[in-house]
TORVO-806824 format. One record per residue (C-alpha): x, y, z negated. Coordinates in steps of 0.05 Angstrom, whole numbers, m for minus. Each point is the difference from the previous one (the first is absolute). Example, Ala and Ser with C-alpha at 12.3 -4.5 7.8 and 13.67 -1.06 7.14 Angstrom:
BEGIN
{rec {246; m90; m156}},
{rec {27; 69; 13}},
***
This chain:
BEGIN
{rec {117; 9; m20}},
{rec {53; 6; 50}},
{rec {171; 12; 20}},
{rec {m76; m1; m14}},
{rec {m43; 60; 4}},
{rec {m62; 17; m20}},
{rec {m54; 53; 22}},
{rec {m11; 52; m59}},
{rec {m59; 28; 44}},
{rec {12; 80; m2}},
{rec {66; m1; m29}},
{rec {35; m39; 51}},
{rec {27; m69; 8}},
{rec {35; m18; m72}},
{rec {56; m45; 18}},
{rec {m3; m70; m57}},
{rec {31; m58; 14}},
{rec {m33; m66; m26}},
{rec {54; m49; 9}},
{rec {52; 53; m27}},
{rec {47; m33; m64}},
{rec {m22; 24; m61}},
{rec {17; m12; m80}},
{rec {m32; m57; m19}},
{rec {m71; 20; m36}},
{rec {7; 73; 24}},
{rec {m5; 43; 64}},
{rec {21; 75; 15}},
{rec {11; 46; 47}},
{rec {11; 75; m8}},
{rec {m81; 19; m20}},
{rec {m21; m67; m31}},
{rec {35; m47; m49}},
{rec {m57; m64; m22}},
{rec {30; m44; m42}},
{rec {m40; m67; m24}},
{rec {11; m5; m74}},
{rec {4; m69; m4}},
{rec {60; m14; 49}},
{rec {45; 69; m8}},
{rec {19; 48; m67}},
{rec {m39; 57; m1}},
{rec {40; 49; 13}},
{rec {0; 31; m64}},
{rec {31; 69; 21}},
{rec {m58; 14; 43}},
{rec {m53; m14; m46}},
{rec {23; 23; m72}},
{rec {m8; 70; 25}},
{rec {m74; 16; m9}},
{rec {m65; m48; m12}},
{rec {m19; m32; 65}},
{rec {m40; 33; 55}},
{rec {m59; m45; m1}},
{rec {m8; m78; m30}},
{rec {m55; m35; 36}},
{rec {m8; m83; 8}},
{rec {52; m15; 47}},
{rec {39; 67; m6}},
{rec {47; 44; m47}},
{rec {23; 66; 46}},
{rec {54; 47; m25}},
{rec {23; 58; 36}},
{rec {67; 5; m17}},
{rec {32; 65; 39}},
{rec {m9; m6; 78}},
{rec {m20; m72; 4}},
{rec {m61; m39; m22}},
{rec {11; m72; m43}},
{rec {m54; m49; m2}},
{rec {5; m65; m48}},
{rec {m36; m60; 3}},
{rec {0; m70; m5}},
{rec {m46; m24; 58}},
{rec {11; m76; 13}},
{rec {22; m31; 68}},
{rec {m83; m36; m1}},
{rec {m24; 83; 2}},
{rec {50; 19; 62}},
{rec {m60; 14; 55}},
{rec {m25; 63; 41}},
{rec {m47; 14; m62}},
{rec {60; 38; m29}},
{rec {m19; 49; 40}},
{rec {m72; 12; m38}},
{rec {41; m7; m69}},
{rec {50; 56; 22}},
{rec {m66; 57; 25}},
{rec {m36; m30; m54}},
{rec {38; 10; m60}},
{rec {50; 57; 20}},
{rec {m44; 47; 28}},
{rec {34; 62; 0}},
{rec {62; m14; m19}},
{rec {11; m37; 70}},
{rec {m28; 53; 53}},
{rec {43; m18; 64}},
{rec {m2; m63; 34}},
{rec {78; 0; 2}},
{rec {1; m10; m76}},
{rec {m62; m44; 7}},
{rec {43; m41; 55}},
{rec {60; 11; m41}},
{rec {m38; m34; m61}},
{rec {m29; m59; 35}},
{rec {67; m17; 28}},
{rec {34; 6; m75}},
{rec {m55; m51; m34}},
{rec {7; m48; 57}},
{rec {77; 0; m1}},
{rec {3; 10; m74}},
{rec {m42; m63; m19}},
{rec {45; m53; 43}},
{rec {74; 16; 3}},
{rec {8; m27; 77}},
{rec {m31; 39; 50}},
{rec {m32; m39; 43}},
{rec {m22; m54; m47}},
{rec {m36; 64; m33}},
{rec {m30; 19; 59}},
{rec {m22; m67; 27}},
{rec {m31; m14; m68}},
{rec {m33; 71; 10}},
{rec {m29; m31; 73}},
{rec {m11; m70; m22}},
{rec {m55; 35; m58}},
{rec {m19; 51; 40}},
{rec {m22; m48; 61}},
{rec {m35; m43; m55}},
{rec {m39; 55; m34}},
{rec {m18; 19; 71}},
{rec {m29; m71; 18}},
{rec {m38; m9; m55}},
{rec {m21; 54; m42}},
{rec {m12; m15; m67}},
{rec {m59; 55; m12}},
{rec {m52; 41; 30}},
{rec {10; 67; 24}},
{rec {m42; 56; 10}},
{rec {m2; 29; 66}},
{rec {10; 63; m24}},
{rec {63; m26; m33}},
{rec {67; 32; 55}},
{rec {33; m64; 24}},
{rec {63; 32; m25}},
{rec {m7; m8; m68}},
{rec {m2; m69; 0}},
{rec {17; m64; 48}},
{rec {m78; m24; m20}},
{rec {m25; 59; 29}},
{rec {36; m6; 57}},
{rec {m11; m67; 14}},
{rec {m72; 7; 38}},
{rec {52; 49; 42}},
{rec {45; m50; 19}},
{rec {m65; m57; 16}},
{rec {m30; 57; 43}},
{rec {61; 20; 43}},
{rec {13; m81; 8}},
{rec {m73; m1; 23}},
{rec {8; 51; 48}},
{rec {59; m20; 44}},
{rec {m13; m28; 77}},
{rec {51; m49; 28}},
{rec {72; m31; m23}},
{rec {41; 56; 2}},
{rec {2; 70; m48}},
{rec {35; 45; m7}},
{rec {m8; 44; m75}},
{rec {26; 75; m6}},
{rec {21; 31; m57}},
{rec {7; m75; m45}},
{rec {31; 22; m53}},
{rec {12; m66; m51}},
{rec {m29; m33; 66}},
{rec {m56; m44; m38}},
{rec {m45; 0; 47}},
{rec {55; m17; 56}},
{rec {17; m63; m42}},
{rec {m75; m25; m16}},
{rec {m14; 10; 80}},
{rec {64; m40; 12}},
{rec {m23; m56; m47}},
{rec {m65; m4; 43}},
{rec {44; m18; 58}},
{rec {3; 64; 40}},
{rec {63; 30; 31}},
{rec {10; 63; m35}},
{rec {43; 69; m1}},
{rec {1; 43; m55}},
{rec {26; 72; 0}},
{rec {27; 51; m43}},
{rec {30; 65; 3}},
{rec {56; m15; m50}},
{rec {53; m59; 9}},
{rec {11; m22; m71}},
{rec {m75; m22; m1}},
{rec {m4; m38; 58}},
{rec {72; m20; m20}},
{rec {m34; m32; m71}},
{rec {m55; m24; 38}},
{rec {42; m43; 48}},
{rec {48; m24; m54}},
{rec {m72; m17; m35}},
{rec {m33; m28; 57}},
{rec {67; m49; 14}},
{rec {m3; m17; m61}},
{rec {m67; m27; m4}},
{rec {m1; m32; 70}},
{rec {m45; 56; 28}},
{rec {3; 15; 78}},
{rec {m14; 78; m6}},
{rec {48; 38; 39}},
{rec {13; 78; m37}},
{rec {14; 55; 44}},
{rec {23; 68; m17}},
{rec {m42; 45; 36}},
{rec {m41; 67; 3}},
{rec {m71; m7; 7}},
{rec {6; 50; 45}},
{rec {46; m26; 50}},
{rec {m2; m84; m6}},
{rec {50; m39; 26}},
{rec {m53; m39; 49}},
{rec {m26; m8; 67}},
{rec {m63; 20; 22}},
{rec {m61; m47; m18}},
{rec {52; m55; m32}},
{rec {m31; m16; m52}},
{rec {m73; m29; m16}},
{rec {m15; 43; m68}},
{rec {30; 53; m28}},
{rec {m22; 24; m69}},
{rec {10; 59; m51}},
{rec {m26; m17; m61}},
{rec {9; 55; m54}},
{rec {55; 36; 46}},
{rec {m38; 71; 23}},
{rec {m2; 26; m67}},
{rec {66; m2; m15}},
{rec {14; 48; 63}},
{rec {m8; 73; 18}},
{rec {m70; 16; 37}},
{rec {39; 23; 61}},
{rec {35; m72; 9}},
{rec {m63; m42; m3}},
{rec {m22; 9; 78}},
{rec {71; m27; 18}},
{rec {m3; m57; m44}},
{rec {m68; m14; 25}},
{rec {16; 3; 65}},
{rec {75; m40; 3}},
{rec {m50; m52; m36}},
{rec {m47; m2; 58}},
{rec {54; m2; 50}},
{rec {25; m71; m29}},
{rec {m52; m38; m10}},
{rec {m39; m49; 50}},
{rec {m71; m5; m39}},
{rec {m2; 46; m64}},
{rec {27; 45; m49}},
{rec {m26; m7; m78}},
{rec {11; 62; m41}},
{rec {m14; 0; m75}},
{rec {3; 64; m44}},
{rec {m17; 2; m67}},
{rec {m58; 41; m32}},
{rec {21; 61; m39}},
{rec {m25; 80; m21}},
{rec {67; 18; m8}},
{rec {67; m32; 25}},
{rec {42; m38; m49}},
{rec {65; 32; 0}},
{rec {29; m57; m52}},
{rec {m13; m42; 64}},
{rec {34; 44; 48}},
{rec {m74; 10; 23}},
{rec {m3; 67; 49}},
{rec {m78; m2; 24}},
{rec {m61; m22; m9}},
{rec {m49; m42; 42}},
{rec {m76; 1; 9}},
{rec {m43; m29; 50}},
{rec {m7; 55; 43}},
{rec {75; m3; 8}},
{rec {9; m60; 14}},
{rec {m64; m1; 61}},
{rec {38; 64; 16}},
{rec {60; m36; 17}},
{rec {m35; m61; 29}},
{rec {m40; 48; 48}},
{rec {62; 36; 26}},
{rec {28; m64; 14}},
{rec {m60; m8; 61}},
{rec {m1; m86; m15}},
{rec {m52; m44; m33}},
{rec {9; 9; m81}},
{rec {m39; m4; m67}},
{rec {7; 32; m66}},
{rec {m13; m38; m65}},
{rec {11; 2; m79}},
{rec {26; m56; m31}},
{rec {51; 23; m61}},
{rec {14; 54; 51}},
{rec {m8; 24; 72}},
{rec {11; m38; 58}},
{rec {5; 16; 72}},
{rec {9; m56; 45}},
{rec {13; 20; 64}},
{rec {m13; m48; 62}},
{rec {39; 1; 69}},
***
C-alpha cells in the first residue's frame, strides 16, 4: 500500500491515502465505498437497489452505479497483509485491477478502526507477528502473496542472505522486511516510489521505536553513492515492473552495494494482474540476468527464485 499512492501495475499509480479522515466504520473515494457493518449504517440507498453482487465469508459486494460497495465486519484481531489473499480469493472477478484491489485493502483496514494510524499499526503489529511465527504449513507451491504464512520462509530467506550492517531495500512497499532487518540490529533504508507509503511506514516505524529510515525513490535512479551500502535487496520487486526497466534496476542495485545484491521473484505461468504483477520469472531468467551482470552469482528455488548476486 502506499498523500499515499499506490502502484496499480498497468494502470498507473492509483493515488490512496492511508492516514486520510474518514467516517467512522466506512471509507470512500470516487470508485470504492467499504463500509464495515458493524461500526457504520449501511448505506441503505446503495444497496436496496438490486440483490448483492456476490456474498462470500468475509464479503457482501454491490455494484451500485459507477462505484463498487463492499460490507463486512472483519475484527481489529483479522487486520494483517492476509487481506490481501481474502480480497483475490473471494472476489475474483469482480475485482480485476489492482487499483480497486488497493482501493479495497485500504477501505477494510481504515474501515475496521476509526483512527488511522491506530488501524494501520494494528494492521503491522499482526502482520509482523503472523510473519514471525507462522501458525501453519505451506506448500511451496502456495504464491507468498496469498498469505503472510507463505511468505514467511520469504522473509527468513532474504534475512539469511544479507552480508554486513548496512541495507539498503528497493521497492518496500509496507516495508516488513525493512523493520524485521532493523530489529536484528542492522542500519537500514527502505525505498519506495510513492511518498504516502514510505510516509505510513515512517509514522509506523516511529511509532514502534524502529530505526528504518524510508526514502522516496525510483529504483531506477537511487538517491545513493556508489558502493555505500553493504546489501541491497529486491525481494518480490521485478515483477511488478515492465521487462524493459529490469536491467536498470538491476544495475542501480549493483552500483550501491559493497558485497551483494539478493533478488527474489515469485514463481508464476501467468502474471497476477490483481497483484499489479507485469511478468513472469523462470530460472533461465533469472541466470540470464545474473550472467549479464559478469560477477560471481547463484540461482536457487526456495518459494521462488533467487539471484544473489556477489561483488
Amino acid at each position: 500500500m502506499r498523500d499515499a499512492e499506490v502502484t496499480a501495475g498497468a494502470a498507473g499509480t492509483v493515488r490512496i491515502d492511508p492516514l486520510a479522515p474518514s467516517h467512522p466504520g466506512r471509507w470512500e473515494d470516487q470508485h470504492v465505498v467499504v463500509c464495515h457493518v458493524d461500526r457504520a449504517p449501511v448505506p441503505v440507498r446503495l444497496v436496496a437497489a438490486r440483490p448483492p453482487e456476490r456474498v462470500t465469508e468475509h464479503f457482501e459486494v454491490h455494484h451500485p452505479g459507477d462505484r463498487l460497495l463492499v460490507l463486512h465486519r472483519l475484527r481489529p484481531d483479522e487486520l494483517d497483509d492476509d487481506i490481501a489473499g481474502l480480497i483475490a480469493g473471494e472476489l475474483t472477478g469482480l475485482v480485476t485491477s489492482a487499483g480497486d484491489f488497493e482501493r479495497i485493502f485500504t477501505g477494510v483496514v481504515r474501515s475496521t478502526i476509526s483512527d488511522p494510524l491506530t488501524a494501520w499499526s494494528t494492521f503491522y503489529a499482526n502482520s509482523l507477528a503472523a510473519l514471525r511465527s507462522p501458525d501453519r504449513t505451506v506448500d511451496p507451491g502456495v504464491a507468498p502473496e496469498s498469505s503472510l504464512a507463505a511468505f514467511a520462509p520469504v522473509h527468513e530467506r532474504a534475512l539469511a542472505e544479507v552480508r554486513g550492517r548496512t541495507v539498503l531495500d528497493v521497492g518496500s512497499c509496507f516495508g516488513f522486511l525493512p523493520l524485521r532487518l532493523a530489529q536484528e540490529g542492522l542500519d537500514v533504508v527502505a525505498t519506495d516510489h510513492t511518498p504516502g507509503t514510505m510516509g505510513l511506514l515512517g509514522a509506523i516505524a516511529r511509532r514502534r521505536g524502529e530505526t528504518v529510515r524510508p526514502v522516496v525513490a525510483d529504483a531506477r535512479a537511487l538517491p545513493a553513492a556508489d558502493r555505500s551500502v553493504d546489501t541491497v535487496t529486491a525481494v518480490h520487486l521485478l515483477e511488478h515492473l515492465p521487462t524493459r526497466d529490469t536491467a536498470a534496476v538491476l544495475d542501480e542495485a549493483l552500483r550501491v552495494a559493497r558485497r551483494r545484491v539478493v533478488v527474489a521473484v515469485p514463481h508464476e505461468d501467468v502474471p497476477e494482474p490483481v497483484y499489479g504483477h507485469l511478468r513472469t520469472f523462470d530460472d533461465a531468467d533469472l541466470r540470464a540476468l545474473g550472467e549479464r551482470t559478469g560477477r560471481p552469482f547463484t540461482v536457487s528455488d526456495d518459494h521462488g527464485g533467487w539471484l544473489v548476486i556477489d561483488l
